[in-house]
N, C-alpha and C positions, 0 to 999 in steps of 0.2 A: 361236370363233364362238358367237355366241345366237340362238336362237329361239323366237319363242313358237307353243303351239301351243293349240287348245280343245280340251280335255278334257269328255265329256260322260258321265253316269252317276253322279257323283260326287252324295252326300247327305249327308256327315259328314264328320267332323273323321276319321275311321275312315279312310272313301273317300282322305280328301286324304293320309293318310301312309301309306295304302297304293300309292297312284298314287308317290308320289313315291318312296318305295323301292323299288320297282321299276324308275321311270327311273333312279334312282342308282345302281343296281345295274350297268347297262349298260355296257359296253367303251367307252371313247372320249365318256362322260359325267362333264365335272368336276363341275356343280351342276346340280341339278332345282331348283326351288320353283315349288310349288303354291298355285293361288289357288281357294278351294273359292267364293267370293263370283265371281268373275269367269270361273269354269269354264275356267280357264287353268293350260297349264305353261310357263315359260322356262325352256329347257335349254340349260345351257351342254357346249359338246362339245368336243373338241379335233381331232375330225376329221367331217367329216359325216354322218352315220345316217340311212339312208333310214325312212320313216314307216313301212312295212310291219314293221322291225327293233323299232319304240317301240311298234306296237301290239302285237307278237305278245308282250313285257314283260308287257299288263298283261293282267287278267281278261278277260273276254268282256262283261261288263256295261258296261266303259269303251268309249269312243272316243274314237282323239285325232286331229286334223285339222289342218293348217296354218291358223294364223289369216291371216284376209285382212286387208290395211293400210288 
């Protein structure tokens, strides 16, 4: 399954591969990629992960949020 989500705090090419190694890092995440232009992640997962799970991942400076469609 994929989702995207809004990642918000990110300011660099820094921000964005750090956000994204950390989702990748995650249990039950096949692919992250980050969009530092569009303040977005789609994470590909193989089993669902709830939001509280992707936030506690990254820094406290981020936040990630379900994007609305």
């Amino acid at each position: 399954m994929k989702h995207t989500y809004t990642v918000t705090g990110m300011t660099c090419n820094g921000c964005k591969n750090s956000v994204q190694e950390s989702l990748i890092a995650l249990e039950n995440v096949v692919n992250a990629e980050v969009n530092l232009e569009k303040a977005e992640a789609t994470i590909k997962m193989s089993k669902h992960i709830p939001i509280e799970t992707l936030q506690s991942a990254l820094s406290d400076k981020y936040k990630i949020k379900e994007k609305k469609i």
